[in-house]
N, C-alpha and C positions, 0 to 999 in steps of 0.2 A: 504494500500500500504506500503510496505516495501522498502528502497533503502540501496543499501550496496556501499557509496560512490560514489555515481552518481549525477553527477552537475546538476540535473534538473532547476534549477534557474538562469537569468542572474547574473557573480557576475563581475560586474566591477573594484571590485581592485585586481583580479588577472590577468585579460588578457583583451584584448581590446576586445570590444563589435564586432561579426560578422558584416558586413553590413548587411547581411537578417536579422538579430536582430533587427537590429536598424530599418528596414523595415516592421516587423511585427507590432511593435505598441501593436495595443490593444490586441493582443494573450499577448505578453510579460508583459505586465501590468498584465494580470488577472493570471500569471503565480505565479505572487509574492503575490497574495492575498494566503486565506485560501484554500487548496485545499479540494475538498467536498466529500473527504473519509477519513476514520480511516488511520491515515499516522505515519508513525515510518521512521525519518532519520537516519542511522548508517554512520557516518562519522568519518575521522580521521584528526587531523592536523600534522600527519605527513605523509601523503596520498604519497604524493611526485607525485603525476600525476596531479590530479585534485586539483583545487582551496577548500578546505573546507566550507567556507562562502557561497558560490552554491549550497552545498547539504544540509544545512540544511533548515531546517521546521519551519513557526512562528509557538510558541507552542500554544495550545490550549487543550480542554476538551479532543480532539478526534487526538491533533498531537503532535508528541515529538518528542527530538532528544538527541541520545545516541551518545557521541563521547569516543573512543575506541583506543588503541596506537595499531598501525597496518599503516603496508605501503597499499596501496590501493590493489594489486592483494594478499597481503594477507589475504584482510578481509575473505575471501570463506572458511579460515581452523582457521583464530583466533577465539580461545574460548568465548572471550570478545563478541565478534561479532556474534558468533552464539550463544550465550546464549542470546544478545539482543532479535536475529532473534526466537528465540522461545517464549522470552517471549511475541513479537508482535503479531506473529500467534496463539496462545492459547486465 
């Protein structure tokens, strides 16, 4: 899995926790463990949309995280960003 600045993770220090969040429980718990495929986060901290802290990935054998100077809708044409994005898919 590839993410190009996408908050998949609850991050509580940038925005208050949804109530269906806080409703979920045990989905959200297992959210934050390891997830069980080859995973590459490309995040930026100067995203300026999304929280940074939420897109990233705990690292492991099989998951990274590339962070990239890019506003968030311009990850799709930053070079930084798709040079990560190829080197994940190869």
């Amino acid at each position: 899995m590839v993410t190009l600045g996408s908050p998949f993770r609850p991050d509580a220090t940038s925005a208050p926790t949804p109530p269906v969040s806080e409703r979920a429980g045990t989905a959200v718990d297992q959210l934050r463990g390891p997830l069980p495929v080859p995973t590459t986060a490309i995040w930026s901290k100067t995203d300026g949309i999304v929280g940074w802290r939420g897109c990233r990935v705990e690292e492991s054998e099989t998951a990274r995280n590339v962070s990239v100077p890019s506003s968030h809708l311009g990850m799709t044409s930053n070079p930084s960003a798709l040079a990560a994005l190829t080197r994940a898919l190869v």
